[in-house]
N, C-alpha and C positions, 0 to 999 in steps of 0.2 A: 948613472946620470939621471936625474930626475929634475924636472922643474919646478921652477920655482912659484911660477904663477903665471896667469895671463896677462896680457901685455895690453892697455887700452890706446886702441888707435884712434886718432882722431876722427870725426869723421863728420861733412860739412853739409847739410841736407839744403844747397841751393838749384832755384832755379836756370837753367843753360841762357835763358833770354828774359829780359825785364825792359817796359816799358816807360820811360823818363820824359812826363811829362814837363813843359817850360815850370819854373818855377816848385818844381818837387824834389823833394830830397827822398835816397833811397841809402838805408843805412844795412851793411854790409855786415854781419856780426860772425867772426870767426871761435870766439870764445869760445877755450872750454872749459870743463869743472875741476880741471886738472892745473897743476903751474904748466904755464908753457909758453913759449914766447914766440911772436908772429914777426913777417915780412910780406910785405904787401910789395906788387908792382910800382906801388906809386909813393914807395920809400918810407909808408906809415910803417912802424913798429906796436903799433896798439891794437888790442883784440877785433875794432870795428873800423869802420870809417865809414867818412858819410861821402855818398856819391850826388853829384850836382851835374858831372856833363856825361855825356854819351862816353863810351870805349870797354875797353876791356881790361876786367879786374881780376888781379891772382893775388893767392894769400900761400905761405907756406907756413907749417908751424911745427915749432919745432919743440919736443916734448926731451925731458929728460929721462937716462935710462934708470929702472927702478932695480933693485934686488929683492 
């Protein structure tokens, strides 16, 4: 049994806290370079979103399996 190859995890290099000043947009960018399709808490399915009010944002992303 030998493998096949290594596996690329996603992997999301953000900040745990971000400061939203009034009137500032703070854009969210989960992309990766790979095909992969996202779910955000806030029901986005696209790689970013743009955030406008305070709370808490989750992204999941979901990659397909390679051979």
């Amino acid at each position: 049994m030998g493998r096949k190859g290594k596996k690329r995890i996603p992997v999301l290099d953000l900040e745990d806290t971000y400061t939203l000043c009034p009137t500032e947009v703070i854009v969210l960018d989960a992309g990766q370079s790979f095909q992969a399709a996202y779910q955000w808490n806030t029901g986005s399915v696209q790689p970013s979103i743009e955030i406008v009010q305070p709370g808490d944002y989750a992204v999941t992303v979901f990659a397909p399996c390679q051979d």
